[in-house]
One Martini backbone bead per residue (centre of mass of N, CA, C, O) as a GRO file, in nm:
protein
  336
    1UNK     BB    1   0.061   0.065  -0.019
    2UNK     BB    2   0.311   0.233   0.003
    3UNK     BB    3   0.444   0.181  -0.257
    4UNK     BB    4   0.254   0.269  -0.425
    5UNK     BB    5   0.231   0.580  -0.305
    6UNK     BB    6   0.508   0.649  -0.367
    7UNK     BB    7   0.514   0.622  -0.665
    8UNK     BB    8   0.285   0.809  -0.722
    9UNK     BB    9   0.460   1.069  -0.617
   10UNK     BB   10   0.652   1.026  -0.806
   11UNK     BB   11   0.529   1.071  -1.066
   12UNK     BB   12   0.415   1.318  -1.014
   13UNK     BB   13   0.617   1.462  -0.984
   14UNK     BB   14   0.731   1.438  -1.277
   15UNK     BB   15   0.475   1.558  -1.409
   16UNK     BB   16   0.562   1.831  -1.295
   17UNK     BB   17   0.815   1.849  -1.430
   18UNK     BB   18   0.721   1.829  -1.735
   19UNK     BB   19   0.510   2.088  -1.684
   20UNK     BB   20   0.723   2.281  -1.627
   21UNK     BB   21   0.902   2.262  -1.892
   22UNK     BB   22   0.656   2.296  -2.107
   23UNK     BB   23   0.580   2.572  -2.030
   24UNK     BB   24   0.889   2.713  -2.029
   25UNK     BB   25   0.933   2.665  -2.310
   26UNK     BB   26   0.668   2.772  -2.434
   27UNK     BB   27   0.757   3.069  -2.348
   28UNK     BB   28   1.028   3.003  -2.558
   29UNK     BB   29   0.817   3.046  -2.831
   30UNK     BB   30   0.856   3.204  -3.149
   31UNK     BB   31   0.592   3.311  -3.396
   32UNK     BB   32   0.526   3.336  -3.709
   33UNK     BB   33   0.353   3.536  -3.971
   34UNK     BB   34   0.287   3.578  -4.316
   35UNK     BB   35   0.018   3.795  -4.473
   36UNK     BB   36  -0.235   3.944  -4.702
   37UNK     BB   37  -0.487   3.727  -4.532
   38UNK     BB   38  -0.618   3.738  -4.258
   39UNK     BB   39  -0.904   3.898  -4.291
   40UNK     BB   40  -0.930   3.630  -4.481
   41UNK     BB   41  -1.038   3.359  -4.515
   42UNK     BB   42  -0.766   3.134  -4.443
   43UNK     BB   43  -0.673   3.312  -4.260
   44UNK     BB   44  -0.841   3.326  -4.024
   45UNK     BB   45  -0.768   3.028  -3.927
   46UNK     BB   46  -0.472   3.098  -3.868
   47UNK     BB   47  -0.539   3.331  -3.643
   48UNK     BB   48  -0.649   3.081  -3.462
   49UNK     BB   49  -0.453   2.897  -3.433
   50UNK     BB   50  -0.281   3.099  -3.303
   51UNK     BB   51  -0.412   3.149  -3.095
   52UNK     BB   52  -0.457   2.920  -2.958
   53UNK     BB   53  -0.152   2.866  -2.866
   54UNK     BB   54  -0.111   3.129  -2.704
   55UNK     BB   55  -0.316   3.003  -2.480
   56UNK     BB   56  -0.252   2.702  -2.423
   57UNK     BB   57   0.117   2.721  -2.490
   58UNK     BB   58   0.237   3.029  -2.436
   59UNK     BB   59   0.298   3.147  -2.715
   60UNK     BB   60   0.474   3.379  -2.912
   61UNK     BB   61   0.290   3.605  -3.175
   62UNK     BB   62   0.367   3.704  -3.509
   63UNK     BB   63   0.208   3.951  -3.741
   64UNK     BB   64   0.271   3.996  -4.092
   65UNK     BB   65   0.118   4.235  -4.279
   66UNK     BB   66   0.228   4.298  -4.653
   67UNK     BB   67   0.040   4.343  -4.804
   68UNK     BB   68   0.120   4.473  -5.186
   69UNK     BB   69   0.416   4.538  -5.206
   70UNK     BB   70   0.656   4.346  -5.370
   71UNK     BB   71   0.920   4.513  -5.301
   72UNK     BB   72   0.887   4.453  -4.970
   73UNK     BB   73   0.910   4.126  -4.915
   74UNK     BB   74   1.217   4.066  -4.863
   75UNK     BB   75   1.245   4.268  -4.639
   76UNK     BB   76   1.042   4.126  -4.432
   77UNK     BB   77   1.197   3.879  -4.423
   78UNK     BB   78   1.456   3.931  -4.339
   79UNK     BB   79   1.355   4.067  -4.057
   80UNK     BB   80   1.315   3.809  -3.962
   81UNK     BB   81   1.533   3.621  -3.986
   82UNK     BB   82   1.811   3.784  -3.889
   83UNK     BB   83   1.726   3.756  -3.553
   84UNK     BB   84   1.638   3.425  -3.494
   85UNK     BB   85   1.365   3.445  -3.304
   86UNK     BB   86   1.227   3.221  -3.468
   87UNK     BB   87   1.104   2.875  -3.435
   88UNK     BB   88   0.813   2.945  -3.666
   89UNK     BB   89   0.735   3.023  -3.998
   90UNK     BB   90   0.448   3.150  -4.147
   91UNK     BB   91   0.326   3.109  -4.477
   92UNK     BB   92   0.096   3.292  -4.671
   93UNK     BB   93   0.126   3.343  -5.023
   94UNK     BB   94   0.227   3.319  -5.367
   95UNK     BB   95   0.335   3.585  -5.401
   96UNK     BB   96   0.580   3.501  -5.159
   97UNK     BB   97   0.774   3.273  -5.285
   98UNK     BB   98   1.031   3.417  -5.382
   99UNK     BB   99   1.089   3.565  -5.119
  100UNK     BB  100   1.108   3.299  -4.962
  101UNK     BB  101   1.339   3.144  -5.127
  102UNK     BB  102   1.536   3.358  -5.059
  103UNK     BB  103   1.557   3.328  -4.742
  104UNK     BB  104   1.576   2.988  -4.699
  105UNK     BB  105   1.891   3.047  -4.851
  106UNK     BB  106   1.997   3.250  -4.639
  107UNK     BB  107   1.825   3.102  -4.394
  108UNK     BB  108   1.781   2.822  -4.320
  109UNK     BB  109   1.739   2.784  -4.032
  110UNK     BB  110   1.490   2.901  -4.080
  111UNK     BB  111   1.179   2.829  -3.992
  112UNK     BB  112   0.985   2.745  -4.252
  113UNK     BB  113   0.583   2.734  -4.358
  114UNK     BB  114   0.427   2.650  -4.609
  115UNK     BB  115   0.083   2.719  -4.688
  116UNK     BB  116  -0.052   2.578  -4.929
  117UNK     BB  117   0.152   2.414  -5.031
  118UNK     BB  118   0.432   2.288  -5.281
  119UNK     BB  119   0.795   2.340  -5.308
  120UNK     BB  120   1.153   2.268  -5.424
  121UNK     BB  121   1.253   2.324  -5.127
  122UNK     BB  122   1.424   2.191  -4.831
  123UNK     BB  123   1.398   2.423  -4.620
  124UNK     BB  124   1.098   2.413  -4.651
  125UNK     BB  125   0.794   2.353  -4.479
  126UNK     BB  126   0.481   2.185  -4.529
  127UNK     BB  127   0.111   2.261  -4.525
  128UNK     BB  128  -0.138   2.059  -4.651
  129UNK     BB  129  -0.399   2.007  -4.859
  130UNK     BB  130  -0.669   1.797  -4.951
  131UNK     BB  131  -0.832   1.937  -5.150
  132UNK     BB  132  -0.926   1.699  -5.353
  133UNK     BB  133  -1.106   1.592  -5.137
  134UNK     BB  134  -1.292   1.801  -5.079
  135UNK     BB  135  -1.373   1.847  -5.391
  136UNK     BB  136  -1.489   1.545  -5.447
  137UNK     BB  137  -1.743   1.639  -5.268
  138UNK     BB  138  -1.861   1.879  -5.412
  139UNK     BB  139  -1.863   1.769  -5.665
  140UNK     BB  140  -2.086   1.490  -5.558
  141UNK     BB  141  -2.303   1.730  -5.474
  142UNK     BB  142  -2.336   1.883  -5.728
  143UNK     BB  143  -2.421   1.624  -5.921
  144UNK     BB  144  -2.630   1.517  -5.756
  145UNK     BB  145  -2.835   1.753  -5.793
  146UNK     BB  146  -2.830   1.801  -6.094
  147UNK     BB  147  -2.950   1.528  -6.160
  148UNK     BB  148  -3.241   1.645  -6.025
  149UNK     BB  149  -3.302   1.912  -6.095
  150UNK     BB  150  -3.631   2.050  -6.091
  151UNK     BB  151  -3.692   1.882  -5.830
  152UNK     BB  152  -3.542   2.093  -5.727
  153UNK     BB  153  -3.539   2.389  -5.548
  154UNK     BB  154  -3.366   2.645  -5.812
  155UNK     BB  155  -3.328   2.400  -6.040
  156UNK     BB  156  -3.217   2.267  -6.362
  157UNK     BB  157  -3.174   2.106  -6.673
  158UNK     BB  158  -2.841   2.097  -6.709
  159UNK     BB  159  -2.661   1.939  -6.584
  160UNK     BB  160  -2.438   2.108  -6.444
  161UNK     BB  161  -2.177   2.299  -6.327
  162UNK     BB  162  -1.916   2.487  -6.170
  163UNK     BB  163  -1.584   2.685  -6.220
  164UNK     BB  164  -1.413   2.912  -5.998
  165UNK     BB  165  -1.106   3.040  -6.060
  166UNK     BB  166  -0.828   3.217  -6.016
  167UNK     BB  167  -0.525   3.110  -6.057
  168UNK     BB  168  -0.351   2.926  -6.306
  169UNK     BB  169  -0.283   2.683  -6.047
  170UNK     BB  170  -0.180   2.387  -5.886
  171UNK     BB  171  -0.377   2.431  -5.646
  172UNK     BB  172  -0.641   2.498  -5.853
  173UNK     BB  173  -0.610   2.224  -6.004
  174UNK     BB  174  -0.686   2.052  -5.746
  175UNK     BB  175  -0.953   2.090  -5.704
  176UNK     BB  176  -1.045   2.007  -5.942
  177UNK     BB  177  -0.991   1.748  -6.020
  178UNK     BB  178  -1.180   1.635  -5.748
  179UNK     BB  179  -1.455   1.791  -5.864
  180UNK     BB  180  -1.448   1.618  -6.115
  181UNK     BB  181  -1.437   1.353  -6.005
  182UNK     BB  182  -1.666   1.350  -5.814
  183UNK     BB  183  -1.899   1.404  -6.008
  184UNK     BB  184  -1.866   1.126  -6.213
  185UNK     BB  185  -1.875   0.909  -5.980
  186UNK     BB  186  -2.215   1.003  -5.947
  187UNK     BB  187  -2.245   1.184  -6.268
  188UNK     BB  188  -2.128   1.109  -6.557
  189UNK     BB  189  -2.352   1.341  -6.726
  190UNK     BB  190  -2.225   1.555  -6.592
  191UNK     BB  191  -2.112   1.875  -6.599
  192UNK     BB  192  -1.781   2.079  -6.610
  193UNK     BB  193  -1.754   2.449  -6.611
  194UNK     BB  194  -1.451   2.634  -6.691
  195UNK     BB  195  -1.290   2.890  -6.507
  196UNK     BB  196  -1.098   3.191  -6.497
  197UNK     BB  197  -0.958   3.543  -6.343
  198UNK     BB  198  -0.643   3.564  -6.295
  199UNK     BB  199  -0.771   3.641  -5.979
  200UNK     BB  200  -0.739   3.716  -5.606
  201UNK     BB  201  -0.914   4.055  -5.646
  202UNK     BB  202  -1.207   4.014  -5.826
  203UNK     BB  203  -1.526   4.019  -5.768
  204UNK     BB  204  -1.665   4.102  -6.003
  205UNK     BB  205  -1.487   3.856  -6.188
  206UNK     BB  206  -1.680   3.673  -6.058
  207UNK     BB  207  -1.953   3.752  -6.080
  208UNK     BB  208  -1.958   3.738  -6.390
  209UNK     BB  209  -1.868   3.460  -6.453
  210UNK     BB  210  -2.088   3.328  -6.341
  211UNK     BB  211  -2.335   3.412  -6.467
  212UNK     BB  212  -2.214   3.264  -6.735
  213UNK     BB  213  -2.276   2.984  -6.636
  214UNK     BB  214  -2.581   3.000  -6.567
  215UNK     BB  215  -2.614   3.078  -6.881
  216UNK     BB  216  -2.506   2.750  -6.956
  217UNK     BB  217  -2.677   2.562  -6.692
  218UNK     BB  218  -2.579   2.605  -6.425
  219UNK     BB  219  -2.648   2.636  -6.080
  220UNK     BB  220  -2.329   2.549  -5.953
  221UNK     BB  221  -2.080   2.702  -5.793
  222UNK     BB  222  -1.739   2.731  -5.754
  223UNK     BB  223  -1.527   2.850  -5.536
  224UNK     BB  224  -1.153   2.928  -5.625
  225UNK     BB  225  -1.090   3.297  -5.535
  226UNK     BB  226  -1.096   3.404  -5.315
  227UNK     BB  227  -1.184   3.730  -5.336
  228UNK     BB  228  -1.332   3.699  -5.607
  229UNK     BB  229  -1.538   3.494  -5.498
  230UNK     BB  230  -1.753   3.659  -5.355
  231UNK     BB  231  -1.891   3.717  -5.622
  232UNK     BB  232  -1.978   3.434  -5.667
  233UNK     BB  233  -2.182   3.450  -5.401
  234UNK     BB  234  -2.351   3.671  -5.458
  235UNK     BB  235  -2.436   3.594  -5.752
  236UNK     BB  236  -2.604   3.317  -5.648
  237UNK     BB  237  -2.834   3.556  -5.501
  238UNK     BB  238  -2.901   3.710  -5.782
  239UNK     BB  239  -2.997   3.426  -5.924
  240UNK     BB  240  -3.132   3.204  -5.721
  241UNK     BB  241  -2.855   2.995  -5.702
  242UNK     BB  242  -2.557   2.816  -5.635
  243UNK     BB  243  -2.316   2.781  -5.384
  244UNK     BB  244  -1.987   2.739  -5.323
  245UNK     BB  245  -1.736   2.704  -5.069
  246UNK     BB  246  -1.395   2.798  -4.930
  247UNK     BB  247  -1.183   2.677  -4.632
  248UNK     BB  248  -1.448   2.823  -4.533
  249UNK     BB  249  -1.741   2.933  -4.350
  250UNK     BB  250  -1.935   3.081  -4.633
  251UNK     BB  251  -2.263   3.101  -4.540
  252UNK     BB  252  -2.291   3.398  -4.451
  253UNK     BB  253  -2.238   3.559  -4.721
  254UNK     BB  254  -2.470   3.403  -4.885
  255UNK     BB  255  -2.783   3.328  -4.758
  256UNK     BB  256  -2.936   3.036  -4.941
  257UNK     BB  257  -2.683   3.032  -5.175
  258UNK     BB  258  -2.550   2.835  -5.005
  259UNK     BB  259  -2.463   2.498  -4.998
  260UNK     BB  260  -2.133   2.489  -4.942
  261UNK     BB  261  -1.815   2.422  -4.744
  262UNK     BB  262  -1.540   2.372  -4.796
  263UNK     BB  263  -1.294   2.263  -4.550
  264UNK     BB  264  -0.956   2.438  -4.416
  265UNK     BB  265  -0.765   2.322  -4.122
  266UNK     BB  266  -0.548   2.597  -4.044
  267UNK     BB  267  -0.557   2.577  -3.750
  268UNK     BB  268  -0.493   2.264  -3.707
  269UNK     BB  269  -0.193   2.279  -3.811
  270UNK     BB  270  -0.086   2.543  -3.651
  271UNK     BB  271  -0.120   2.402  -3.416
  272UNK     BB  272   0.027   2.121  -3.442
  273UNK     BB  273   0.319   2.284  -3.560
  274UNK     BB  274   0.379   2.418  -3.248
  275UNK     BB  275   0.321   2.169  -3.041
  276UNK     BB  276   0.592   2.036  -3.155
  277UNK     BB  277   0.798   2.263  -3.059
  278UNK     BB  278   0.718   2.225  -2.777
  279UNK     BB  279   0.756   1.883  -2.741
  280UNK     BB  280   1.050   1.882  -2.952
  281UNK     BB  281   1.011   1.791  -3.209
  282UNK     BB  282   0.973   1.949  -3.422
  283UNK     BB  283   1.026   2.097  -3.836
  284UNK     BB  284   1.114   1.958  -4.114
  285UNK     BB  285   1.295   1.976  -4.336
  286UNK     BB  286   1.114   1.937  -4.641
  287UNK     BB  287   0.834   1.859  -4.540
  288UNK     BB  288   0.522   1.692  -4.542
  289UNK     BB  289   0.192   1.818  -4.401
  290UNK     BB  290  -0.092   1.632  -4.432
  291UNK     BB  291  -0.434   1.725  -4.440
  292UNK     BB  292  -0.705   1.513  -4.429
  293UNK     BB  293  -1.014   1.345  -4.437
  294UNK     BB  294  -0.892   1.105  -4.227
  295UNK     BB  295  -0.770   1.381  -4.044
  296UNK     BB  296  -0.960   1.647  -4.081
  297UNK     BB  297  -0.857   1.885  -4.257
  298UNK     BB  298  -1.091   1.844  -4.440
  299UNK     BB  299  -1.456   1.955  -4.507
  300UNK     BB  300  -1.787   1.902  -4.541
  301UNK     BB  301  -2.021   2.181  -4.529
  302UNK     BB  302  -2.366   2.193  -4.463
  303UNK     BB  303  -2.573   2.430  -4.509
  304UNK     BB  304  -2.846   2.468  -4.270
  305UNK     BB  305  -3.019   2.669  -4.458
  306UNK     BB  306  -3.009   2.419  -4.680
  307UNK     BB  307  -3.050   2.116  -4.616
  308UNK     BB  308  -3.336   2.022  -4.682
  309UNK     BB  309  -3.252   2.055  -5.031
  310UNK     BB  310  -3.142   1.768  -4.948
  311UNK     BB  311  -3.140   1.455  -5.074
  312UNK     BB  312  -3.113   1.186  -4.895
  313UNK     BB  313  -2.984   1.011  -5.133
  314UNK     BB  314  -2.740   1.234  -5.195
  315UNK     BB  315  -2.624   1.205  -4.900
  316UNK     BB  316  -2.547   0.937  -4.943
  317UNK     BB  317  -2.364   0.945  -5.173
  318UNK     BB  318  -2.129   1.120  -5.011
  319UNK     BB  319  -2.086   0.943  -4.781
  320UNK     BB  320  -1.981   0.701  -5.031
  321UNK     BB  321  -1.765   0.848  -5.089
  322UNK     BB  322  -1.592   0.926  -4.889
  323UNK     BB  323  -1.540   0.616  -4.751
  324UNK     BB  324  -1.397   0.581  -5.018
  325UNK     BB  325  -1.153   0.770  -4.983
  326UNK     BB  326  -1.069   0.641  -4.660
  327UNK     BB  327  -1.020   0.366  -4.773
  328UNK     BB  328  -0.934   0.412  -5.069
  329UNK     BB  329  -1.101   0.300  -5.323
  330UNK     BB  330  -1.032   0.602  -5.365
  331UNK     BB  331  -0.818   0.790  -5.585
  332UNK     BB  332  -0.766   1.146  -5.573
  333UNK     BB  333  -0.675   1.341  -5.790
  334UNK     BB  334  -0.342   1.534  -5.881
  335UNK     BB  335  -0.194   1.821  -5.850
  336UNK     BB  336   0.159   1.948  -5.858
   0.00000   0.00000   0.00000
């Protein structure tokens, strides 16, 4: 009895130490992010799960907003790394990646963690994201819709879906890929019309393309076209259409016209490779850490304000989807 109590309070000891220790750590542990898009889309979701770390793990986080200025950011760059002061930088957005692989050139030692896709460099280390897999699911909810027709109300029998991307880059032909198969999958007659807007910063080239979408027969139409998106949400709206969301949930952005939201766990990502570097495990240079459907990293929300005009047999057909690309039995196309 004595012997098992006082082993009980060895081991107390130990963990009351190992906890003030990973405390003590975590509070030498700074943080930096760097990005033009904290204040919406995909940026949101990272500014959140670092405020969890800087919460629960006690760790200093340093925001640093790029503005638009491509000329600024080399020099942005270079001001965090020359410190050394920061145990891991996390950059969002393509427009930064010349500037990023040139500061990680400069400064190897610092971790860089470049999200939302995979570059050349083996010095920057990455948290990616299977949206292939999430927009598989947008696909396959989207062709099953359009496939019943006007028996939903507000749809056609165009029998078609539509895609808007920002620009055509390999990050946003991987939404398509899976977009397109996922379509495929349930409803091979299903069309799925494609544009692109050149940009990821104008609502009207977003709103102005999809409305030619539902002109060509499309019910709905997906966004991945980061703030161009917004237009798309929109024009949904203004259509008596409907949209999908990308990255968050966009349900409340056109309230009745947006029917889901792909979404991409970037809170989630950031803050569990934070959480490694505070319990010592660190962040390997040139890895990839992917969060996928079956890790929850990406996630199809049907928006609850229309969830109704969803047919339980729809449901059935995207949830048989899922199980199987979770399960392996469909491998969803990747544009690299």
């Amino acid at each position: 009895m004595f012997a098992r109590s006082g082993r009980f309070m060895s081991l107390c000891g130990a963990s009351l130490l190992a906890l003030a220790s990973t405390s003590a750590f975590a509070k030498d542990v700074n943080v930096a992010a760097i990005s033009g898009y904290f204040a919406q889309g995909f940026g949101i979701s990272i500014v959140e799960g670092l405020k969890k770390a800087e919460k629960d793990l006690g760790v200093k986080v340093k925001l640093i907003d790029t503005g638009n200025r491509a000329l600024d950011y080399e020099e942005q760059f270079n001001n965090v790394a020359k410190s050394g002061e920061y145990d891991v930088v996390f950059v969002m957005g393509w427009e930064l990646v010349d500037a990023l692989t040139k500061a990680s050139a400069a400064y190897p030692d610092t971790r860089f963690v470049f999200i939302d896709g995979v570059l050349d460099s083996k010095t920057i280390s990455y948290a990616n994201f299977a949206q292939n897999q999430g927009s598989f699911l947008v696909g396959a909810l989207g062709a099953a819709m359009a496939e019943k027709g006007s028996e939903v109300e507000g749809l056609g029998d165009g029998k078609a879906i539509g895609f808007v991307g920002g620009r055509d880059i390999p990050v946003i032909r991987d939404f398509l890929a899976g977009y397109e198969q996922g379509a495929k999958y349930v409803a091979p007659d299903v069309r799925v019309d494609v544009v692109f807007a050149g940009t990821f910063d104008d609502p009207a080239k977003g709103s102005e393309l999809t409305m030619a979408l539902y002109g060509q027969g499309s019910d709905m139409v997906y966004n991945v076209a980061g703030p161009t998106g917004e237009g798309v949400l929109q024009a949904s709206k203004a259509a008596g259409k409907y949209s999908f969301g990308v990255d968050i949930d966009q349900c409340p952005v056109a309230p009745g016209a947006v029917m889901a939201s792909m979404l991409k766990h970037a809170d989630v990502a950031v803050y569990s490779l934070v959480k490694d570097v505070v319990d010592g495990k660190g962040i390997t240079p040139g890895a990839t850490y992917t969060y996928d459907l079956k890790s929850g990293g990406v996630e199809l929300l049907i928006c609850p304000d229309v969830a109704d005009k969803v047919p339980a047999d729809v449901l059935a057909k995207v949830e048989a989807a899922k199980a199987d690309v979770i399960s392996g039995k469909v491998v969803v196309d990747t544009v690299k």
